[in-house]
C-alpha positions as CSV (number, residue, x, y, z in Angstrom):
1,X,106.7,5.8,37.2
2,X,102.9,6.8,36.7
3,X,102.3,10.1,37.6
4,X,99.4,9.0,39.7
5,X,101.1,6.8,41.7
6,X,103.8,9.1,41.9
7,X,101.5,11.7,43.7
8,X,100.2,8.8,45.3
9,X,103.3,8.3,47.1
10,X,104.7,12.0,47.5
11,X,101.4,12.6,49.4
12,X,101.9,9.8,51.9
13,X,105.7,10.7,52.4
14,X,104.6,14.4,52.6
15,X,102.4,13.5,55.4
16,X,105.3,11.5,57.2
17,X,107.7,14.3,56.4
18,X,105.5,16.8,57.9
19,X,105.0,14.9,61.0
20,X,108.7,14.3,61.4
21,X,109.6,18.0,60.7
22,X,107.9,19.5,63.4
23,X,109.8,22.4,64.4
24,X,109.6,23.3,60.8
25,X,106.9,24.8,58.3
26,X,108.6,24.2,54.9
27,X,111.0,21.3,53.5
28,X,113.0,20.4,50.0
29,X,113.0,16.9,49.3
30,X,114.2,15.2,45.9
31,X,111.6,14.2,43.7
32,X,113.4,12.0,41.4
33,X,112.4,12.6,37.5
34,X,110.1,15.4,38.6
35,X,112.7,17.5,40.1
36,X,113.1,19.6,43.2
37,X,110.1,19.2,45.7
38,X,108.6,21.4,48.0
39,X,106.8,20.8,51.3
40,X,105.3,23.5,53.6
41,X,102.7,22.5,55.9
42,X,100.4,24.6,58.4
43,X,100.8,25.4,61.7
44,X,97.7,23.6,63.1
45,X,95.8,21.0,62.1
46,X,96.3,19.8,58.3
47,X,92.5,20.7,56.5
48,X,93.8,19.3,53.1
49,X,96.1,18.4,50.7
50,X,97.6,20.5,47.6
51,X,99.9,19.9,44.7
52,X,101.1,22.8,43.3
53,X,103.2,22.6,40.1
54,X,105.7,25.3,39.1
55,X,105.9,26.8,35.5
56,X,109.2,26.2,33.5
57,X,111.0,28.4,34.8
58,X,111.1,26.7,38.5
59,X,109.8,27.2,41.9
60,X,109.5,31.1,42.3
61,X,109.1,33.2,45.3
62,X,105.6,34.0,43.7
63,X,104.9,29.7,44.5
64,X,106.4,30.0,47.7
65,X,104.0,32.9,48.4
66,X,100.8,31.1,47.1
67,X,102.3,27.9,49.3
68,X,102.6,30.2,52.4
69,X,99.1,31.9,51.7
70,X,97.5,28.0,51.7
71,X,99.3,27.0,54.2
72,X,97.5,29.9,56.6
73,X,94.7,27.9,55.8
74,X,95.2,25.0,56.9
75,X,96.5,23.0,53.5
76,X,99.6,20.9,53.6
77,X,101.0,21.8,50.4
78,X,103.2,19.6,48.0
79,X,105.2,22.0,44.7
80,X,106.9,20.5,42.5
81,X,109.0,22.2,40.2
């Protein structure tokens, strides 16, 4: 699949996810080829949209922080590992 559309797609189904997960701030969803995928959104109104990509090693607490940290500010954030 091309990357682009790729994000493409995990951004609209990160939006619907995000709507649908309400009670919750963060999400794992399968991301096929490009592995584990991680949604946390912000507890107010969505300001933006950011794709964070993990080093080699995996999603770390250190992403999760930088993903909470956006989050505060409004961005619906999308890591894939």
């Amino acid at each position: 699949m091309n990357p682009c559309r790729f994000l493409l797609l995990l951004s609209i189904a990160a939006g619907g996810l995000a709507a649908a997960c309400a009670p919750s701030r963060a999400a794992d969803v399968t991301g096929g080829q490009y592995g584990e995928v991680h949604v946390s959104r912000p507890a107010g109104a969505m300001r933006g949209l950011v794709v964070l990509f993990s080093d080699l090693p995996g999603w770390s607490d250190a992403d999760q922080k930088a993903a909470d940290l956006l989050t505060g500010h409004g961005m619906l954030v999308v890591g894939v590992d």
